[in-house]
N, C-alpha and C positions, 0 to 999 in steps of 0.2 A: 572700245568701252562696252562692258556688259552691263547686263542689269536683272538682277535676281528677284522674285515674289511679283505678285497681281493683287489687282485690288477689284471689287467688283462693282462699287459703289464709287462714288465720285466725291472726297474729303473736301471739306473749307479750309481745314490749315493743313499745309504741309511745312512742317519739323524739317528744320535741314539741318543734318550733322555729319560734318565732315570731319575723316579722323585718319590721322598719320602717326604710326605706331603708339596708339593709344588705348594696348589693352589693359594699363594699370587702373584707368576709370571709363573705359566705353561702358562696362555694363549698368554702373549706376546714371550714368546719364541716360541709357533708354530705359532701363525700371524708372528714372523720375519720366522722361516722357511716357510710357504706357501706362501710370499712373495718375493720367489725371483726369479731374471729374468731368471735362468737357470733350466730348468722342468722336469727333467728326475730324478727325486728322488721320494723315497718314507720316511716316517718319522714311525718309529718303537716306540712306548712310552712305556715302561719297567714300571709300577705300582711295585714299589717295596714294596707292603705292608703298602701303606700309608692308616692313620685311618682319613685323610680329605678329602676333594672333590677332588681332584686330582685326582684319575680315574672314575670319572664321569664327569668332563673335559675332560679327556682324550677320554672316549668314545663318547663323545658328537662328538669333531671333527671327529673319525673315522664316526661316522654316516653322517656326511656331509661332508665329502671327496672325496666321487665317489670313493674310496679305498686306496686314497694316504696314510690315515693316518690309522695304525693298532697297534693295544693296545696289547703287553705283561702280564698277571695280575701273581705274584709271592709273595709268602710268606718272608717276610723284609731280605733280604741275604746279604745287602753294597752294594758298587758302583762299585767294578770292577765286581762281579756277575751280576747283572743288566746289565753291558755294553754288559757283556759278553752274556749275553742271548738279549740281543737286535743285537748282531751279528752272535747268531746264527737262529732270525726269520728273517732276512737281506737276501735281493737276491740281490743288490748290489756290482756293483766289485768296489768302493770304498767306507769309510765308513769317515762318517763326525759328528764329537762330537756335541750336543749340550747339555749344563744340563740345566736344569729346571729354571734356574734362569737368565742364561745370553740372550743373544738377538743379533742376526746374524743383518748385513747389508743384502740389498739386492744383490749384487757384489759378494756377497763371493763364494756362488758355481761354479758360470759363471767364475772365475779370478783360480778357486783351478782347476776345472774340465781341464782346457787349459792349467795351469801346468803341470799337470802330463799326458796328449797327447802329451805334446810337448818333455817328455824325459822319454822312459820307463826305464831309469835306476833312473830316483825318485821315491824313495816308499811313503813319505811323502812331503806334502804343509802346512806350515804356515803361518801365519801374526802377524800384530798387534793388541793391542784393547784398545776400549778405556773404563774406568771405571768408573762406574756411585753405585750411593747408593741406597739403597732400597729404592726410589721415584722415581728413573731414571734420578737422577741429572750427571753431568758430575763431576768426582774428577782429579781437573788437568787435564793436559793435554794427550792426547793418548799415551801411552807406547809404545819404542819401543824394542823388546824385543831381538834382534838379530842383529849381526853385521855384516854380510855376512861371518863367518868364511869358512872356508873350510873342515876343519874336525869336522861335526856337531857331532861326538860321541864322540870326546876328547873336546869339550864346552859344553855338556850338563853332562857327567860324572864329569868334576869340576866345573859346575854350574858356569861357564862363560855365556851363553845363558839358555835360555828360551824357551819352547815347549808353547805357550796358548792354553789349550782344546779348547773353543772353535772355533778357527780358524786352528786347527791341521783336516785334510782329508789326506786318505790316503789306499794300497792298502788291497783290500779283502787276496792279493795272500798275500803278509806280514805279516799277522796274520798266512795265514795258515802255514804257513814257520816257525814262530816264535814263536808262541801262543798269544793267550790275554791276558787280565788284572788278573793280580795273587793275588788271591785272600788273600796271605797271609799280603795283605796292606789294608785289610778289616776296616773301621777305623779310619785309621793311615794317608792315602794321600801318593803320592809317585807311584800309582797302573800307571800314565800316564806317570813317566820320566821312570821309568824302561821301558815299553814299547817301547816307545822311544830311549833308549838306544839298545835295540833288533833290531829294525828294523834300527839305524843307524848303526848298524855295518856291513849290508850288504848292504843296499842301502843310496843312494845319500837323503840328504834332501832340499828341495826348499825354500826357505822365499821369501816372497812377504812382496815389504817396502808397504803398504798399511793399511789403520786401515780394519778390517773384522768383525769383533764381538764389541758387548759393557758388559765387563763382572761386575756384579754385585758384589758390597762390601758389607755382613752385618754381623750382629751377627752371622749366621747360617753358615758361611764358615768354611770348615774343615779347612783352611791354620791358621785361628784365634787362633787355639790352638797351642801352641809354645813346651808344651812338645809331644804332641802327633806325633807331627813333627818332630819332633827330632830322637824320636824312629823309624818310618818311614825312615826318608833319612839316621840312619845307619844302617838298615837293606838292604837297598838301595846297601850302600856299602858293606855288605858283599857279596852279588850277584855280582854285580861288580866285586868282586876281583876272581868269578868263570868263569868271562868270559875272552873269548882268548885274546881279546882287553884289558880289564879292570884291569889284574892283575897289570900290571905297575903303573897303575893309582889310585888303592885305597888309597895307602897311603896322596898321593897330595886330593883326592877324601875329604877324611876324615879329614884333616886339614881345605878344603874348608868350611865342613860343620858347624866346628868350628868357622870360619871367617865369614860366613854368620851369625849364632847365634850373635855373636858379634856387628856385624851391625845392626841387628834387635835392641837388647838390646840399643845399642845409640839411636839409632831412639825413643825409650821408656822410656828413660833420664835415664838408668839404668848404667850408667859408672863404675861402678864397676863389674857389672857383665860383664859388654863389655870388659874391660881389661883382666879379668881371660877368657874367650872365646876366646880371640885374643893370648891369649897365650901361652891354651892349641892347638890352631893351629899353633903354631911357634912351639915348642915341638914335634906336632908331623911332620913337615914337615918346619925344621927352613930354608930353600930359598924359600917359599912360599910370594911372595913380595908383594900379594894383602894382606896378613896378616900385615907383615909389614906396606906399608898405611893403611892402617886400625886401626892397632896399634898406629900410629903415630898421628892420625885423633882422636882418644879415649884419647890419654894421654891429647890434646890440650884442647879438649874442656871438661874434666874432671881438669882439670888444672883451665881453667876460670872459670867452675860451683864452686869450692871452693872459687876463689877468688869474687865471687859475695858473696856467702855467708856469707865469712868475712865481705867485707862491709856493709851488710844487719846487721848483728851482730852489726857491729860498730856503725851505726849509731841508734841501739836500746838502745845502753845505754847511 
C-alpha cells in the first residue's frame, strides 16, 4: 500500500473516498469536497485497484492540493476494506463518507462539524439527499430519510430509518470503540447500517432536516442488485441478533426485511412475488402492521392489475 501528498497541519474531518474504476464522476465528488465552506479537512482517496484513470485523477488532485488531498493505492479488496484503510491513513477526529459517485453540497461539513461540538454524547450526524442520475439530473424530489425518532438503533435495526453515506460524519473515537466496516459484507452492501447499528448502540444520533449530499442513481449501484441484498441485510440480522440490543429485535428485524423485498417487488410491478414476501414477513413476525399495510396495499393493486387485464382481454376479442 502507498500513499501519495502530506499535510502539515492536523485536519478535524477526514473525507473518505474510496473509488473503483470511478473516473466517470471522481472529479465532481472532490470539486464538491474542496468546495466547502468549512476547511479544516483533509480528503484521503482509497484507489481500490481500479484499471481506469481514477488514480491518476486521484493523484492529480493530491499534486495540486498543497497536501489536502492524499491518495491510498491498494490491490482491489471491496468497499468496506477501502473505507477501512482510508480511516486508517486518516488523522482526523471525525470521519465523513464520500463515494466516488455522489456530490456533497457545500453546507454539509460546516452544519455536521457544529453538530457534533454542540453534544459530545452524538457519535454520529446525518441528513438528507437529494438523487440525481448519471448526467446529474435531479430524480424527484430530495428524500427525506429520518423522522426524528428517538431511538436511532431500534429504526435503523427494523429499517424504519435510514443512515445516507454520504451525509453520515461521525466520531474517529466510535470506530475505535466499535470497529469498521466488516468486511464480511465485501459485495453484498449492508457494511454501512451495521456500522451504524454499533455505534448507535452506544451513542446518540443526530439528523439534520436539511438536503447535504446529491447521491447518484445508476446502473453501477450496489443497492441495484436485489439478491445480493438480500443476502447482505440477512446476514445483517444474524449479527443483530449477537448484539445486546439486537436480540429482541431480530426476529421483527427479519420480517422487516421480508416487507421491504415486498415493496420493492410492487414498485417492479411484480405482485406476485410481493404477496409471497409480504407473507413470508407475517409468518415470521404475524403483528408486524407495516407488513399488514403493505399486504393490504399488494392485494389492491394486484386485484386491479388482473382486472385491467381482463378488460384488455375483453376487448381483443
Amino acid at each position: 500500500m502507498t500513499v501519495h501528498g502530506s499535510a502539515a497541519r492536523l485536519p478535524r474531518v477526514s473525507v473518505l473516498v474510496p473509488v473503483y474504476n470511478g473516473q466517470d464522476y471522481l472529479v465532481e465528488a472532490l470539486e464538491s469536497a474542496l468546495a466547502q465552506c468549512y476547511r479544516s479537512f483533509e480528503v484521503i482517496v482509497v484507489d481500490d485497484g481500479s484499471t481506469d484513470a481514477s488514480a491518476s485523477i486521484a493523484r492529480m488532485y493530491a499534486r495540486r492540493s498543497d497536501g489536502r488531498v492524499r491518495v491510498v493505492a491498494q490491490a482491489n479488496a471491496g468497499l468496506p476494506a477501502a473505507r477501512n484503510a482510508a480511516m486508517a491513513a486518516a488523522r482526523g477526529e471525525f470521519f465523513a463518507l464520500l463515494d466516488a459517485d455522489d456530490v456533497w453540497l457545500p453546507h454539509h461539513l460546516s452544519h455536521a462539524v457544529a453538530a457534533l461540538d454542540a453534544d459530545p454524547a452524538v457519535g454520529l450526524v446525518h441528513a438528507n439527499i437529494e438523487r440525481i442520475d448519471g448526467s446529474g439530473r435531479p430524480i424527484g424530489v430530495p428524500m427525506r430519510l429520518w423522522r426524528l425518532q428517538d431511538d436511532a438503533f431500534k429504526a435503523i435495526a427494523l429499517r424504519h430509518e435510514h443512515v445516507s453515506c454520504p451525509t453520515a460524519v461521525f466520531r474517529r473515537s466510535c470506530v475505535d470503540a466499535v470497529g469498521g466496516f466488516d468486511p464480511q459484507f465485501t459485495g453484498l452492501g449492508c457494511e454501512d447500517r451495521d456500522l451504524w447499528l454499533r455505534i448507535a448502540e452506544r451513542w446518540k444520533l443526530r439528523y439534520l432536516d436539511t438536503v447535504a449530499a446529491r447521491y447518484r442513481v445508476h446502473g453501477k449501484n450496489m443497492s441495484g442488485n436485489r439478491e445480493r441484498m438480500g443476502q447482505a441485510r440477512r446476514r445483517l440480522v444474524e449479527k443483530l441478533a449477537a448484539m445486546p440490543r439486537g436480540a429482541a429485535l431480530a426476529r421483527h428485524a427479519g420480517a422487516m426485511i421480508d416487507s421491504d423485498l415486498g415493496d420493492e417487488l410492487l414498485a417492479q410491478g411484480d405482485c406476485r412475488g410481493a404477496l409471497r414476501a409480504q407473507l413470508r414477513a407475517l409468518r415470521r413476525r404475524p403483528l408486524t402492521q407495516l407488513a399488514w399495510r403493505r399486504l393490504l396495499r399488494t392485494a389492491v393493486t394486484a386485484a386491479g392489475t388482473a382486472g385491467q387485464d381482463r378488460t384488455f382481454a375483453g376487448g381483443m376479442q
